[in-house]
PDB file of N, CA, C and O in Angstrom:
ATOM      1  N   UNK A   1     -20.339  -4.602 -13.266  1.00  0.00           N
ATOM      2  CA  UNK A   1     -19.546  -5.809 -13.138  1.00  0.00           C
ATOM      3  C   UNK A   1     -18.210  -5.676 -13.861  1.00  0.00           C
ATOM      4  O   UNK A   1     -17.098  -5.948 -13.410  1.00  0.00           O
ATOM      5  N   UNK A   2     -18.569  -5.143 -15.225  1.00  0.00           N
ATOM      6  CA  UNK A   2     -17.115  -5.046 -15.873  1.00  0.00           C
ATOM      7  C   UNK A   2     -16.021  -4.132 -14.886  1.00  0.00           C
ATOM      8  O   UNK A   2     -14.872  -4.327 -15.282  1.00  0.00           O
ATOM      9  N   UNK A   3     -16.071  -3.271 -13.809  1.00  0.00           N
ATOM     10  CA  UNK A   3     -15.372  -1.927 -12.966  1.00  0.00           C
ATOM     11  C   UNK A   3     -14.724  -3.536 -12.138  1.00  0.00           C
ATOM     12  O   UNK A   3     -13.509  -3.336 -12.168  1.00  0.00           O
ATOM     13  N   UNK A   4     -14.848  -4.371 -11.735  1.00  0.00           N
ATOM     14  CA  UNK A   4     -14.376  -5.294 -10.623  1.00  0.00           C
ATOM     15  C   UNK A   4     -13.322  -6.113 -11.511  1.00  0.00           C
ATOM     16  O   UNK A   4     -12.269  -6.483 -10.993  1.00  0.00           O
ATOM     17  N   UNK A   5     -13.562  -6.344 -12.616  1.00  0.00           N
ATOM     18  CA  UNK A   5     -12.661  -6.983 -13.750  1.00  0.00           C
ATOM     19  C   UNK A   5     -10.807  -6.046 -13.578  1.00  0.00           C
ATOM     20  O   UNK A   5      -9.655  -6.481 -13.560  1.00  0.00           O
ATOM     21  N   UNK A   6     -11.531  -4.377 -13.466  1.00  0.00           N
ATOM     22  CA  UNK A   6     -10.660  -3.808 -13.841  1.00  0.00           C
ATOM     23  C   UNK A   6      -9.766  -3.614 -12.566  1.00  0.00           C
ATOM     24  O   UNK A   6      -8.537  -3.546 -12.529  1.00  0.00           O
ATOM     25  N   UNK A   7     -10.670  -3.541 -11.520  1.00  0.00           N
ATOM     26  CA  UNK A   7      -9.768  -3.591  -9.879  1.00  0.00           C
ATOM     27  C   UNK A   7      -9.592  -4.625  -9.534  1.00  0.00           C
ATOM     28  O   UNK A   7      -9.809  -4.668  -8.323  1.00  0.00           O
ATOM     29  N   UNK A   8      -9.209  -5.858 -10.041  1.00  0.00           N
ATOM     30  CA  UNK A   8      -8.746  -6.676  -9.141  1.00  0.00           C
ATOM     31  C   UNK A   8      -6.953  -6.539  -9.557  1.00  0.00           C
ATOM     32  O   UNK A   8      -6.105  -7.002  -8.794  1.00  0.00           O
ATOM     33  N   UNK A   9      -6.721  -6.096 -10.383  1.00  0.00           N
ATOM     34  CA  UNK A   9      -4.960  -6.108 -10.365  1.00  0.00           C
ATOM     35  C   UNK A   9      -4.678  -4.898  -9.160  1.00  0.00           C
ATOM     36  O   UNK A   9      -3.930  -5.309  -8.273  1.00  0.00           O
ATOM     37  N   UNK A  10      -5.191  -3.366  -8.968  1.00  0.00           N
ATOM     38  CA  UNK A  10      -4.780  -2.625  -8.185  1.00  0.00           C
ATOM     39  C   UNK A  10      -4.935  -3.324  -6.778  1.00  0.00           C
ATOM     40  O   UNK A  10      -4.101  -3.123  -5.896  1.00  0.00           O
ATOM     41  N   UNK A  11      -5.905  -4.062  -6.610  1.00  0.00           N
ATOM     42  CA  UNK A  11      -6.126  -4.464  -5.281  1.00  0.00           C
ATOM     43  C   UNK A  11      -5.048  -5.619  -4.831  1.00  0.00           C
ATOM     44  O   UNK A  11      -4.548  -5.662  -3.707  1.00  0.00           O
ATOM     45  N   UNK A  12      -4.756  -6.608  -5.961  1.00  0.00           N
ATOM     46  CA  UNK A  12      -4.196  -7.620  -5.685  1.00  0.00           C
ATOM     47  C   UNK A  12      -2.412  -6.899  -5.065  1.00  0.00           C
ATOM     48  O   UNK A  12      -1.974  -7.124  -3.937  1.00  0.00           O
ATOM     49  N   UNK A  13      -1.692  -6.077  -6.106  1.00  0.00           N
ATOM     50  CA  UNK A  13      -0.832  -5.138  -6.090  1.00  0.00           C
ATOM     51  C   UNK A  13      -0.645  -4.530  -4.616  1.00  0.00           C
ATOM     52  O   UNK A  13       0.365  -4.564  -3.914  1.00  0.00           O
ATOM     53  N   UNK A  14      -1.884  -3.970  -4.344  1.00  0.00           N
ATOM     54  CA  UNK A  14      -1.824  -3.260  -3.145  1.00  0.00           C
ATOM     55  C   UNK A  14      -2.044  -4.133  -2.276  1.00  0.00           C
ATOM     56  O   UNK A  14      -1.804  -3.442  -1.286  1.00  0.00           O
ATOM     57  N   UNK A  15      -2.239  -4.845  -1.986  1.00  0.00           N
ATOM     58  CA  UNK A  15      -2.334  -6.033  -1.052  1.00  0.00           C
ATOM     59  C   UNK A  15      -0.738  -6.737  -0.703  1.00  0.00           C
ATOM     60  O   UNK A  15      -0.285  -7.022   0.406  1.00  0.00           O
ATOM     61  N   UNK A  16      -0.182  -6.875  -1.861  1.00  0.00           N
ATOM     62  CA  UNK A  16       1.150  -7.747  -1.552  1.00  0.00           C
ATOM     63  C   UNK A  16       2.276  -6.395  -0.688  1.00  0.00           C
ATOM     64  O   UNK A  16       3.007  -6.482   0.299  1.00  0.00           O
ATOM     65  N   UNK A  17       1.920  -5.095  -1.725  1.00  0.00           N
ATOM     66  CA  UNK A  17       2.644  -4.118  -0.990  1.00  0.00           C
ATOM     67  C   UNK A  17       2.194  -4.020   0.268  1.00  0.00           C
ATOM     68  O   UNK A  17       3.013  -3.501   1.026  1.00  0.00           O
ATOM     69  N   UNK A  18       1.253  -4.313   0.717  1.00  0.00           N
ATOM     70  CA  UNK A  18       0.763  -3.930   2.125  1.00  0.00           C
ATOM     71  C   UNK A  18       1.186  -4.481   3.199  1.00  0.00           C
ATOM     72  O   UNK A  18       1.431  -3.878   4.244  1.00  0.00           O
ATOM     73  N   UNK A  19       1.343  -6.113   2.938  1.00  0.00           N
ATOM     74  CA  UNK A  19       1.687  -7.051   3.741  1.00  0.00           C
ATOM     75  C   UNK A  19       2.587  -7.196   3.635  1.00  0.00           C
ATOM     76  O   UNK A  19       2.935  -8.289   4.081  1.00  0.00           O
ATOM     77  N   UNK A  20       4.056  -6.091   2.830  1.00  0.00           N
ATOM     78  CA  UNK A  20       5.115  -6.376   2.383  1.00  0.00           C
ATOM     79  C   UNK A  20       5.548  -5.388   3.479  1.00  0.00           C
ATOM     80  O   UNK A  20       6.406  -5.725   4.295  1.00  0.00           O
ATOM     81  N   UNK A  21       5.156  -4.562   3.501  1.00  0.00           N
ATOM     82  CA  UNK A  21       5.275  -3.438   4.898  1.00  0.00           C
ATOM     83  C   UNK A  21       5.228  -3.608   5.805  1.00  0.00           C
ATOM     84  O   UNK A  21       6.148  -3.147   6.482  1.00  0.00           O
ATOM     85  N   UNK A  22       4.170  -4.366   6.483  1.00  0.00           N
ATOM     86  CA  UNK A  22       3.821  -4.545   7.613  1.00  0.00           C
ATOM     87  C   UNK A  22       4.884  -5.830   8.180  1.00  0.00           C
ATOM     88  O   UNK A  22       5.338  -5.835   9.325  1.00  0.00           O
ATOM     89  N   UNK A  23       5.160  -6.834   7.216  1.00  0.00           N
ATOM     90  CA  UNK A  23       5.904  -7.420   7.222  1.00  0.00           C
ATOM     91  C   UNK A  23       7.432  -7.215   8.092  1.00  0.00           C
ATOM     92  O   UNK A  23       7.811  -7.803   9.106  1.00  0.00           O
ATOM     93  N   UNK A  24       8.064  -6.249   7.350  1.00  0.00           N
ATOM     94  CA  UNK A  24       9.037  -5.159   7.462  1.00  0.00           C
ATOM     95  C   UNK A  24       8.973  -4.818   8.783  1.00  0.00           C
ATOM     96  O   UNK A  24       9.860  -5.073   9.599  1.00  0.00           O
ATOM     97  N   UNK A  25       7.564  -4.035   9.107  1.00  0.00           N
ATOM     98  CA  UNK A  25       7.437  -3.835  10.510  1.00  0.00           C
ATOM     99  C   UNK A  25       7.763  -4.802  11.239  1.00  0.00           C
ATOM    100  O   UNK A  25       8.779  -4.611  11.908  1.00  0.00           O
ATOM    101  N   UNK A  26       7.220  -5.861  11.359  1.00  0.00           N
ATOM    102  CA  UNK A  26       7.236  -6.767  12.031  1.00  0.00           C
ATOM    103  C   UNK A  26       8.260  -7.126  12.402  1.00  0.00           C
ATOM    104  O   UNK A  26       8.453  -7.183  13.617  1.00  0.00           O
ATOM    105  N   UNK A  27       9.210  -7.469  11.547  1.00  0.00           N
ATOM    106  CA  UNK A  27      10.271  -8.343  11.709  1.00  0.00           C
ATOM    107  C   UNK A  27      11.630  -7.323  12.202  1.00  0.00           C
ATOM    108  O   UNK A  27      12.710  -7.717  12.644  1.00  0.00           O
ATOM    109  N   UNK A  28      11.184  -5.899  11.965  1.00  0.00           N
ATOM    110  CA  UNK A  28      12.193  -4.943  12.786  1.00  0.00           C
ATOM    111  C   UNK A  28      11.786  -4.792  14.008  1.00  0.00           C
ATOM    112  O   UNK A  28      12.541  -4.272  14.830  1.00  0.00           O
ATOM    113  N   UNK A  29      10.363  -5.271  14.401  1.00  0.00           N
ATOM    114  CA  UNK A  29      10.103  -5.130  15.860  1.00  0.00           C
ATOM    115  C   UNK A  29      11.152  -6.418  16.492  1.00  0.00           C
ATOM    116  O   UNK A  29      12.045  -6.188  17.307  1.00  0.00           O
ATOM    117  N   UNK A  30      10.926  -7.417  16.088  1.00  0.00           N
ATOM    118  CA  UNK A  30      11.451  -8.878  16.288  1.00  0.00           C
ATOM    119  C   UNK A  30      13.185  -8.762  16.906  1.00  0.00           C
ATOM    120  O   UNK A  30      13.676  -9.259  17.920  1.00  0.00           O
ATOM    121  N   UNK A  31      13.793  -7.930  15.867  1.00  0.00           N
ATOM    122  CA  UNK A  31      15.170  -7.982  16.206  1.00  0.00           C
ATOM    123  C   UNK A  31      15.486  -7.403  17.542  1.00  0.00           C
ATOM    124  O   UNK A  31      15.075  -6.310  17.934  1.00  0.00           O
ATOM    125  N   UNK A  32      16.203  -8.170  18.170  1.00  0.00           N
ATOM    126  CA  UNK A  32      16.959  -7.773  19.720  1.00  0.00           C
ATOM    127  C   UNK A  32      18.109  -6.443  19.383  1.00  0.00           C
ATOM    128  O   UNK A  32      18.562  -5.934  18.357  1.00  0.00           O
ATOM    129  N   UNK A  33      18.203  -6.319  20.217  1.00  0.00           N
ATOM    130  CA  UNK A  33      19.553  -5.130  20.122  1.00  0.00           C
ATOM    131  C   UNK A  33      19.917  -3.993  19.207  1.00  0.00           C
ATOM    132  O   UNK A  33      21.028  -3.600  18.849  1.00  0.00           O
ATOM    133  N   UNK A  34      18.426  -3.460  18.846  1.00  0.00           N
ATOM    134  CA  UNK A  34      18.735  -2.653  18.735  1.00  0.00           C
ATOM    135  C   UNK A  34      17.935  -1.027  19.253  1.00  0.00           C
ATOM    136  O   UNK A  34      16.742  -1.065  18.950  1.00  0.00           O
ATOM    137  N   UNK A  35      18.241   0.018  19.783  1.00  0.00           N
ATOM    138  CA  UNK A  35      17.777   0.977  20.685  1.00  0.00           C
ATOM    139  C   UNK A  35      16.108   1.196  20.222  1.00  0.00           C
ATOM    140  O   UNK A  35      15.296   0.840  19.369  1.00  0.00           O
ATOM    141  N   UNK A  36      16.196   1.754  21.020  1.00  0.00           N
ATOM    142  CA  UNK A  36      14.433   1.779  20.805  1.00  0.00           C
ATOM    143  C   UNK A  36      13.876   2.943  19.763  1.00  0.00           C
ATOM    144  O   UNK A  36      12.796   2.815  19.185  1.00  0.00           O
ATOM    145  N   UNK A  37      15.026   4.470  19.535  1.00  0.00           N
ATOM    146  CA  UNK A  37      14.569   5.079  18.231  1.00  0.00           C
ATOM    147  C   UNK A  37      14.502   4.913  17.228  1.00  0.00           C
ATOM    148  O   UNK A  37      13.791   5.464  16.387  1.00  0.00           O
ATOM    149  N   UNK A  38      15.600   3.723  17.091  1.00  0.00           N
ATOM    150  CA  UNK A  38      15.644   3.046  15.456  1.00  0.00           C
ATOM    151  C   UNK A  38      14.331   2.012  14.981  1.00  0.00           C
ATOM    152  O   UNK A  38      13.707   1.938  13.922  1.00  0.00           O
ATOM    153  N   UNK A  39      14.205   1.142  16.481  1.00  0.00           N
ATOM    154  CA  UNK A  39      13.224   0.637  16.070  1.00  0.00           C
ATOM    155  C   UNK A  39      11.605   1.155  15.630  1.00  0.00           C
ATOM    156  O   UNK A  39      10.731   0.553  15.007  1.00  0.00           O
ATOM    157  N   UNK A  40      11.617   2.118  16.057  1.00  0.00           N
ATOM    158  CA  UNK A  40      10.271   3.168  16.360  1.00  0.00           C
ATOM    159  C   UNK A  40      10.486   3.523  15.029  1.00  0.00           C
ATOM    160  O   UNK A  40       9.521   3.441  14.269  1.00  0.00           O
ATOM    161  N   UNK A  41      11.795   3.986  14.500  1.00  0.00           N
ATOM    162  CA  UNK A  41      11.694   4.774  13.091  1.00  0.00           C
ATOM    163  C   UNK A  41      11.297   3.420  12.169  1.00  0.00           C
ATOM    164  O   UNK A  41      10.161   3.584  11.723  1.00  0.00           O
ATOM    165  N   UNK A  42      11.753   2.406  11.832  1.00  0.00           N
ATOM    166  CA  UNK A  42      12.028   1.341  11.404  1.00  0.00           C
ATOM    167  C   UNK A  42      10.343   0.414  11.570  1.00  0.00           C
ATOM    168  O   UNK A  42       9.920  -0.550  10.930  1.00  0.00           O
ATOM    169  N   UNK A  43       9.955   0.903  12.262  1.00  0.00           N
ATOM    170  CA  UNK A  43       8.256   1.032  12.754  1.00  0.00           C
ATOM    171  C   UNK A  43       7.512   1.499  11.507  1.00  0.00           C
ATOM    172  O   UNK A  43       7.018   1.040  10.477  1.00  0.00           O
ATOM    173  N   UNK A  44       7.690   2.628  12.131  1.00  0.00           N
ATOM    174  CA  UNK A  44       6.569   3.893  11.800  1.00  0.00           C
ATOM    175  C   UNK A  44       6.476   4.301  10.378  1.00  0.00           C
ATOM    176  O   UNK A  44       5.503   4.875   9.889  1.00  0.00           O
ATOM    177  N   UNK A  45       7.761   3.900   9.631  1.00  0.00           N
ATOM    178  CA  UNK A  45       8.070   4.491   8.199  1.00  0.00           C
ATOM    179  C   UNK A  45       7.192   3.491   7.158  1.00  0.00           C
ATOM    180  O   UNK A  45       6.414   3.786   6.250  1.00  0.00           O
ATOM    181  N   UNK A  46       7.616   2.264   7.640  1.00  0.00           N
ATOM    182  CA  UNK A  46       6.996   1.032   6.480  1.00  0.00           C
ATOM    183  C   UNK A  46       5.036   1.227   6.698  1.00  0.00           C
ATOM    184  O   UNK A  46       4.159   1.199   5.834  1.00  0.00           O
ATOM    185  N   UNK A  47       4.927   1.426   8.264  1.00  0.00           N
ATOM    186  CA  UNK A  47       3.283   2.192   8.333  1.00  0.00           C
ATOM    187  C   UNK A  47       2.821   2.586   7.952  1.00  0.00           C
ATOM    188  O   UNK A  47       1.683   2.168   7.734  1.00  0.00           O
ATOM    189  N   UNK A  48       3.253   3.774   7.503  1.00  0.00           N
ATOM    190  CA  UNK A  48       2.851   5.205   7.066  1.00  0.00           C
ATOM    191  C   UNK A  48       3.206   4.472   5.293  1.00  0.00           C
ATOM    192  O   UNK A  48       2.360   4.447   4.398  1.00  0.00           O
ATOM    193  N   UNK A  49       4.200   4.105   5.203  1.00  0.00           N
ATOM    194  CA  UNK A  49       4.418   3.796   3.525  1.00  0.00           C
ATOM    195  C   UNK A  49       2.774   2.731   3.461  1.00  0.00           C
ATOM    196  O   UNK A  49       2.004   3.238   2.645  1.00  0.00           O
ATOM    197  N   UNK A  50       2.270   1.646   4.032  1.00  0.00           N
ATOM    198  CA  UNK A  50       0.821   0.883   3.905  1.00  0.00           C
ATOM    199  C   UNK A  50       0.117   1.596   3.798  1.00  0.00           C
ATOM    200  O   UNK A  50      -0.572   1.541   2.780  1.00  0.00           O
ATOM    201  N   UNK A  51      -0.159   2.830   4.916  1.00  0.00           N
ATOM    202  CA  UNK A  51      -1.443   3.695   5.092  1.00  0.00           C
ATOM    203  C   UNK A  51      -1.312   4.813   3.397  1.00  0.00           C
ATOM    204  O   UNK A  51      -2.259   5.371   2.842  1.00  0.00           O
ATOM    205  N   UNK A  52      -0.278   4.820   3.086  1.00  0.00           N
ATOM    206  CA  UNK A  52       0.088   5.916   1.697  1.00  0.00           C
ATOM    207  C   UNK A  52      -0.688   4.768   0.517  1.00  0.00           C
ATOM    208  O   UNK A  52      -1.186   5.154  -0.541  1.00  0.00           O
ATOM    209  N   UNK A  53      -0.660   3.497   0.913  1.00  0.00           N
ATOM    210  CA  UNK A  53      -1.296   2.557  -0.370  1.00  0.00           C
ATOM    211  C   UNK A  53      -2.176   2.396  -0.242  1.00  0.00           C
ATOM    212  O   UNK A  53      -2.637   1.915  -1.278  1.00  0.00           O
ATOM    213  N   UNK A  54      -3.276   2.545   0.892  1.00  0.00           N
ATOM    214  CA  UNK A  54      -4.423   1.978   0.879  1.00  0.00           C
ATOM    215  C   UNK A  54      -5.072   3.367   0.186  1.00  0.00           C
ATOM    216  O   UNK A  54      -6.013   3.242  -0.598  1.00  0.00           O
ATOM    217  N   UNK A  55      -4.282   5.309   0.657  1.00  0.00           N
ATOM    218  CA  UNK A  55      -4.988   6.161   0.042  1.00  0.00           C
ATOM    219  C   UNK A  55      -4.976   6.169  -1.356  1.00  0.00           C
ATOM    220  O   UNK A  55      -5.827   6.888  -1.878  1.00  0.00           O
ATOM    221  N   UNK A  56      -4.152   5.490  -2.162  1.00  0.00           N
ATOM    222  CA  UNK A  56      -3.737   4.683  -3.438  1.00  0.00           C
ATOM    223  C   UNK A  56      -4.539   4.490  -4.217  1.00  0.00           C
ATOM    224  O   UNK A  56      -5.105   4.900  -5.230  1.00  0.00           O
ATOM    225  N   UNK A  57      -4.431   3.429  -3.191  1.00  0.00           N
ATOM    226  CA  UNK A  57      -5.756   2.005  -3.842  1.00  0.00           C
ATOM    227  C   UNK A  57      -7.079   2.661  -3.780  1.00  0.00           C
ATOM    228  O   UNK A  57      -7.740   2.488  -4.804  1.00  0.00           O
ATOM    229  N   UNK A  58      -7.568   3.271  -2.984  1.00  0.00           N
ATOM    230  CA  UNK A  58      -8.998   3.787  -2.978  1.00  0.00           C
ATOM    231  C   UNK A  58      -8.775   5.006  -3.806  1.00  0.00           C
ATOM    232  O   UNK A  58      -9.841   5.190  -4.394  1.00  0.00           O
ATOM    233  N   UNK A  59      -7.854   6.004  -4.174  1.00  0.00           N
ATOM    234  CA  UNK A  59      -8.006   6.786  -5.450  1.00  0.00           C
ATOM    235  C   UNK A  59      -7.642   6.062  -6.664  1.00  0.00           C
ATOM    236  O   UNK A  59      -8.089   6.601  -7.677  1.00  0.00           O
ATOM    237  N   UNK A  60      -7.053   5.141  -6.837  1.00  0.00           N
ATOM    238  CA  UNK A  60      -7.345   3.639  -8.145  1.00  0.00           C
ATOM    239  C   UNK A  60      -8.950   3.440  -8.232  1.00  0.00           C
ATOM    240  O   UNK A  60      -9.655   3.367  -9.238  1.00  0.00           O
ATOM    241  N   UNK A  61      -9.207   3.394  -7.251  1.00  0.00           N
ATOM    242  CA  UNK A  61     -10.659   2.402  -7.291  1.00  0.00           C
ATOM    243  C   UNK A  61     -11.955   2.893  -7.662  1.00  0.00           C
ATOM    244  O   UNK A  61     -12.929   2.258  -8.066  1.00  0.00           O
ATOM    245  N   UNK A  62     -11.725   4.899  -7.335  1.00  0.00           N
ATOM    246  CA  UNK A  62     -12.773   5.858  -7.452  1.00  0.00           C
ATOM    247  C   UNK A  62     -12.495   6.152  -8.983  1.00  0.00           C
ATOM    248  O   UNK A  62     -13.364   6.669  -9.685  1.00  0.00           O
ATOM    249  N   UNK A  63     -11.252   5.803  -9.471  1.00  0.00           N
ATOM    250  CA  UNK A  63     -10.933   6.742 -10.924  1.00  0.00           C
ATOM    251  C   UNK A  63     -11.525   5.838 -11.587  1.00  0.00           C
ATOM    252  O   UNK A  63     -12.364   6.065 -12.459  1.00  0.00           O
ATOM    253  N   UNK A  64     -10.988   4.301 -11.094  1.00  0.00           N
ATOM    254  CA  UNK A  64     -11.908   3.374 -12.600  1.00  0.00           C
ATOM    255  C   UNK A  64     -13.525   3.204 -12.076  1.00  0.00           C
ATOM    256  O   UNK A  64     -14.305   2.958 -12.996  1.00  0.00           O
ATOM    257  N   UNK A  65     -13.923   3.270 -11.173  1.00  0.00           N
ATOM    258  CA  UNK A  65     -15.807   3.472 -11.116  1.00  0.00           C
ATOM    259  C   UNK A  65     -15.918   4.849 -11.634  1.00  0.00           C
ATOM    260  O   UNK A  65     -17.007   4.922 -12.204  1.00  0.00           O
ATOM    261  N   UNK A  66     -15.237   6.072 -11.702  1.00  0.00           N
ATOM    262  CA  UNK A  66     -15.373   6.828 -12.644  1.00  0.00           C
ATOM    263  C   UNK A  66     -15.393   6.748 -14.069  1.00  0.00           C
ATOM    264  O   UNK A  66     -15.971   7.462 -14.888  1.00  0.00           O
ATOM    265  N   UNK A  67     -14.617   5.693 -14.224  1.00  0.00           N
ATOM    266  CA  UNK A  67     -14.624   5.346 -15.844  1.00  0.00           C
ATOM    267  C   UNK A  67     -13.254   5.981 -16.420  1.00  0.00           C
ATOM    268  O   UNK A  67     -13.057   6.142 -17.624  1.00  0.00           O
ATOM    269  N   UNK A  68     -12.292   6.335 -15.361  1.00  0.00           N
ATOM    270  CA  UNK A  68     -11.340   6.552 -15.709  1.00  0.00           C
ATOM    271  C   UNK A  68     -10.228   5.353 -15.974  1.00  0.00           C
ATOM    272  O   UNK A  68      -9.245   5.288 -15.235  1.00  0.00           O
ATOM    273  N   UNK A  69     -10.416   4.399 -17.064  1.00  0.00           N
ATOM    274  CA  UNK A  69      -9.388   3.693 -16.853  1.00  0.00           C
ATOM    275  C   UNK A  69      -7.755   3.712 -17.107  1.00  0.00           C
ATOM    276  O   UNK A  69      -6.905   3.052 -16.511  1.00  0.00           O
ATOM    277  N   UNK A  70      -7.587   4.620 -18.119  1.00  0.00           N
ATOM    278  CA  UNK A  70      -6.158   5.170 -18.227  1.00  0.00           C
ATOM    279  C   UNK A  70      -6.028   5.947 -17.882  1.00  0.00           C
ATOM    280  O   UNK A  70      -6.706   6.922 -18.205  1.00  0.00           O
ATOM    281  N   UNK A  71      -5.033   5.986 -16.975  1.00  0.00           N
ATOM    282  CA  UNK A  71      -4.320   7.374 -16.178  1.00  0.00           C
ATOM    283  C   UNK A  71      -3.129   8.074 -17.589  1.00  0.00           C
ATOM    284  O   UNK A  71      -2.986   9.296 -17.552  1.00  0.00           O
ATOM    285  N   UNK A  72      -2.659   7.606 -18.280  1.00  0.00           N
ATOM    286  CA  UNK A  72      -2.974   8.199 -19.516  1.00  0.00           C
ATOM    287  C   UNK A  72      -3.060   8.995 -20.643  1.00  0.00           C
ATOM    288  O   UNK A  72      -2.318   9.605 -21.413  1.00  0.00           O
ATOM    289  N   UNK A  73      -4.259   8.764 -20.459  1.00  0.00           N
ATOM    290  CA  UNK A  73      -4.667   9.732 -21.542  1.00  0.00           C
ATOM    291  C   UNK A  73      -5.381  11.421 -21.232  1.00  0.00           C
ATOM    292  O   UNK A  73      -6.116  12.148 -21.899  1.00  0.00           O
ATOM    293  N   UNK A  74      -4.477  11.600 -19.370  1.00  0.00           N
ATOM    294  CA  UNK A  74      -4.220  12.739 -19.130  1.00  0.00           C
ATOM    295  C   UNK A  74      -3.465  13.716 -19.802  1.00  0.00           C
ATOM    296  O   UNK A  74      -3.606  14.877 -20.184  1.00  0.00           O
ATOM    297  N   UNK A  75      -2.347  12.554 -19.814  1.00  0.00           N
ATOM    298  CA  UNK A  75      -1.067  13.591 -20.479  1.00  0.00           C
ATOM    299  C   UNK A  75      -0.857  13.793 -21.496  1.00  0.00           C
ATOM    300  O   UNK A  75       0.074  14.540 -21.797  1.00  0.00           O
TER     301      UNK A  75
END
């Protein structure tokens, strides 16, 4: 129980970034006039930046059920 205490800030974090992206996406799909490679790039980048947080968030999530809670006291 105490490991859920410790993930709810990475999750909450990764959540706003997520929908902050997709967001992004969205609203560059929305705009008129402009060619279709920009929009595709303008797409695909903020995507790939969500899909890079969720691999994130789930290596956050394995380190503290590891008991790793400071990243740290690696260095």
């Amino acid at each position: 129980m105490n490991h859920w205490k410790k993930m709810i800030a990475p999750i909450v974090v990764a959540l706003i970034i997520i929908l902050y992206y997709v967001g992004i996406a969205v609203f560059f799909v929305k705009i008129p006039g402009i060619s279709a490679v920009i929009k595709i790039l303008m797409v695909v980048i903020p995507l790939v930046l969500a899909v890079v947080m969720v691999g994130v968030l789930i290596s956050r999530i394995k380190e503290i059920q590891g008991g790793e809670e400071d990243d740290l006291s690696q260095y």
